[in-house]
C-alpha positions as CSV (number, residue, x, y, z in Angstrom):
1,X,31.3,5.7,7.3
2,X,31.3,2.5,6.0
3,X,28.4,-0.6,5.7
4,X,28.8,-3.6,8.4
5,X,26.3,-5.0,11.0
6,X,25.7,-4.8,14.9
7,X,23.7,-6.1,17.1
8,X,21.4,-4.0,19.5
9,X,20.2,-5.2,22.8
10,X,18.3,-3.8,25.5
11,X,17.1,-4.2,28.4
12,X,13.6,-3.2,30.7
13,X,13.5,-5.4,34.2
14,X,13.3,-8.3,33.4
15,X,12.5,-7.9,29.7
16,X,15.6,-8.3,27.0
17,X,15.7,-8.2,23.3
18,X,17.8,-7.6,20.7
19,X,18.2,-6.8,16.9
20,X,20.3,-7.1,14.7
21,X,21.0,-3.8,12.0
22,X,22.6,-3.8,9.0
23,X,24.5,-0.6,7.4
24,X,24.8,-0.7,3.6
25,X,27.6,1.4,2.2
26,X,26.9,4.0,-0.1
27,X,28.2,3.8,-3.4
28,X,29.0,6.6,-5.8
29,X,26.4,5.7,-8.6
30,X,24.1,8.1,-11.0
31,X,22.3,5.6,-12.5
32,X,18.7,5.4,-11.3
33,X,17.0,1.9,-10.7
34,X,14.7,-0.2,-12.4
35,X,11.1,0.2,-11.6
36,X,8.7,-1.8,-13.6
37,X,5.1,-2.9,-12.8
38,X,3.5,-5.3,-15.2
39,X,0.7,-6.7,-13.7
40,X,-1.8,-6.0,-12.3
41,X,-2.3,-4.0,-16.1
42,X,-3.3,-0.4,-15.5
43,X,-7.0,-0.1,-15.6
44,X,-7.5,-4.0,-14.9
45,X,-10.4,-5.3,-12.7
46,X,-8.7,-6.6,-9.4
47,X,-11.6,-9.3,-8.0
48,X,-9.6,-11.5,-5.7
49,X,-6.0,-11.4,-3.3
50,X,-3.6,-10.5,-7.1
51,X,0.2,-11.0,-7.2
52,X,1.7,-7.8,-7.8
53,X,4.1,-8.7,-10.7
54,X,6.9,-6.5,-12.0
55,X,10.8,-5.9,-11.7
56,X,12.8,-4.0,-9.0
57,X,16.9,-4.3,-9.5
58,X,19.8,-2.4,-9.8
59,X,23.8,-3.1,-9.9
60,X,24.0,-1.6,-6.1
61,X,20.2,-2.5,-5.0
62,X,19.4,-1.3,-1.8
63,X,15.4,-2.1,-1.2
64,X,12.2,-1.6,-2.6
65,X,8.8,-0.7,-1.3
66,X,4.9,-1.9,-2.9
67,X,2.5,0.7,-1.6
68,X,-1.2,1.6,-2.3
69,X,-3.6,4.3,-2.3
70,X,-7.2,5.6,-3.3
71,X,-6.5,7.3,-7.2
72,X,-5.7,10.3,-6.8
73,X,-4.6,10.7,-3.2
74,X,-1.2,10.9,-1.8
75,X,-1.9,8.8,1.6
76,X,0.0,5.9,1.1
77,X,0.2,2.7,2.5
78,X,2.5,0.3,2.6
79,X,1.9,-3.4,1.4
80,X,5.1,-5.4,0.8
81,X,9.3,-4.3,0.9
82,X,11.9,-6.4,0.2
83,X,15.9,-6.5,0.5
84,X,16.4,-8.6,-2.6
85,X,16.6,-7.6,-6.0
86,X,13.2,-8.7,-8.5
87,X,13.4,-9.9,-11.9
88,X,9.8,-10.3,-13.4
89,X,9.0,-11.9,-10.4
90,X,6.1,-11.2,-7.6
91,X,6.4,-8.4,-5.6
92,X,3.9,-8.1,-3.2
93,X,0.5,-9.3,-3.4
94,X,-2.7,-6.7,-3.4
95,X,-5.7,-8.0,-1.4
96,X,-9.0,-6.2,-2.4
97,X,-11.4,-8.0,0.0
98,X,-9.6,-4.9,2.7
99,X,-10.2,-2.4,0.4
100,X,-13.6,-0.7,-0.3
101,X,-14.2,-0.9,-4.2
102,X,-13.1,2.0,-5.5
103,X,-9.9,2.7,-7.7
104,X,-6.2,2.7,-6.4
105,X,-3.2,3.5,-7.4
106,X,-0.1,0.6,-7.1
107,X,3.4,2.4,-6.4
108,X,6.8,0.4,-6.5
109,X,10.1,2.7,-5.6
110,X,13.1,1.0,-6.1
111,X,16.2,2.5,-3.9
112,X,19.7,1.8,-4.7
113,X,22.9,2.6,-2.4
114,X,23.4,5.8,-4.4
115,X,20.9,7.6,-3.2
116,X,18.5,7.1,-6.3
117,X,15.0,6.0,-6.6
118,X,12.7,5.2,-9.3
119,X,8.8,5.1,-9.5
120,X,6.7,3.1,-11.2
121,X,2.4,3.2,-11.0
122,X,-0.5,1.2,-12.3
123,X,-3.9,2.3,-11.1
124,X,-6.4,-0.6,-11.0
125,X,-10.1,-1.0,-10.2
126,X,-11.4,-3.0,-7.2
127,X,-14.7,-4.1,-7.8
128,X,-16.2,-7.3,-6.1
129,X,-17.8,-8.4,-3.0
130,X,-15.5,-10.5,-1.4
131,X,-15.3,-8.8,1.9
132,X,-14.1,-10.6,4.7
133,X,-15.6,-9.7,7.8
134,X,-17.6,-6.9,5.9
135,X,-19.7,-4.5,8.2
136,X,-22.0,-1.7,7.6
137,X,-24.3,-0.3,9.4
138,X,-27.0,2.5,7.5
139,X,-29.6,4.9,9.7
140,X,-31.9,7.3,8.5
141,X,-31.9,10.5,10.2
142,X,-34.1,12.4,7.8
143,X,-36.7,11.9,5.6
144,X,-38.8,15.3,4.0
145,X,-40.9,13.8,1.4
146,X,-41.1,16.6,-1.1
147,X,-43.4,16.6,-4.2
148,X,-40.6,15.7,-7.1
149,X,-37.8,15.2,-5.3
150,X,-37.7,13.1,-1.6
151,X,-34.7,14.6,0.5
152,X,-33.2,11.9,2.9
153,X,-30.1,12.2,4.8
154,X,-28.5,9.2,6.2
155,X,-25.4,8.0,7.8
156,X,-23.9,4.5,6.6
157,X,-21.0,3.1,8.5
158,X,-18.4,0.8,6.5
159,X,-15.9,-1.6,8.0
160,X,-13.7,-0.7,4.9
161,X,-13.7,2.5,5.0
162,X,-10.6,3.9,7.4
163,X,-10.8,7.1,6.2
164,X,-12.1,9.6,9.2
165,X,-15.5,11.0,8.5
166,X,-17.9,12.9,10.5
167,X,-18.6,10.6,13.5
168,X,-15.1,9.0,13.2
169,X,-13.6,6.6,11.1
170,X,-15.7,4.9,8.9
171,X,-18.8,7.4,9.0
């Protein structure tokens, strides 16, 4: 009904906590936010741990979320929010040395007290092979060596990879 803050508590044996949550008020405004990414560029190489540099603001500015995910999927996840509004300023930063090299997508939404959200992308290449605590793992299961063309089938585990393949996640 209207925006203010409270404090939560609870309480398991001998276990307390508490929180404090804040309500904003909704306002009656039309005007969508602004959502601006401007670097990384789209199609830029991303070798190293990159500020995420853009703007995310609005008269009655609510919160914004940074988010990533492979190009072309729609399994997003999320990398950096913020309460405060962003002029030209960082973001978030994307670290590629989690990320197996491949190209993403970079989403900002930008969500005002009205209700209204804007989008804005930049899909960037992560090449490099800076991998922190990198693992794979590569077995052969088969190997038919065929005049021409030598048929091998193989399973490679990646530490990267959290996808969930055939044997589990990073098969």
């Amino acid at each position: 009904l209207a925006g203010g803050t409270a404090t939560i508590s609870a309480s398991v044996g001998s276990v307390t906590g508490q929180a404090t949550l804040t309500v904003a008020a909704q306002t009656a405004d039309v005007t969508p936010p602004t959502a601006t990414i401007t670097a990384p560029a789209e199609g830029a190489d991303v070798l190293g741990p990159t500020p995420v540099i853009g703007t995310a603001n609005d008269a009655n500015f609510h919160r914004y979320e940074l988010a990533i995910a492979p190009a072309g999927e729609s399994s997003w996840t999320v990398i950096a929010e913020g309460t405060a509004p962003v002029g030209s300023g960082t973001l978030g930063t994307l670290d590629p040395t989690l990320l197996v090299n491949d190209q993403y997508t970079v989403r900002l939404t930008v969500y005002d007290r009205g209700g209204n959200e804007s989008e804005a992308t930049s899909t960037v290449q992560v090449r490099g092979s800076r991998k922190v605590g990198l693992f794979t793992l590569n077995f052969v299961d088969l190997n038919v060596p065929v005049a021409g063309i030598p048929i091998t089938v193989a399973r490679v585990y990646d530490s990267r990879d959290k996808a969930n393949g055939d044997f589990g996640t990073g098969w």
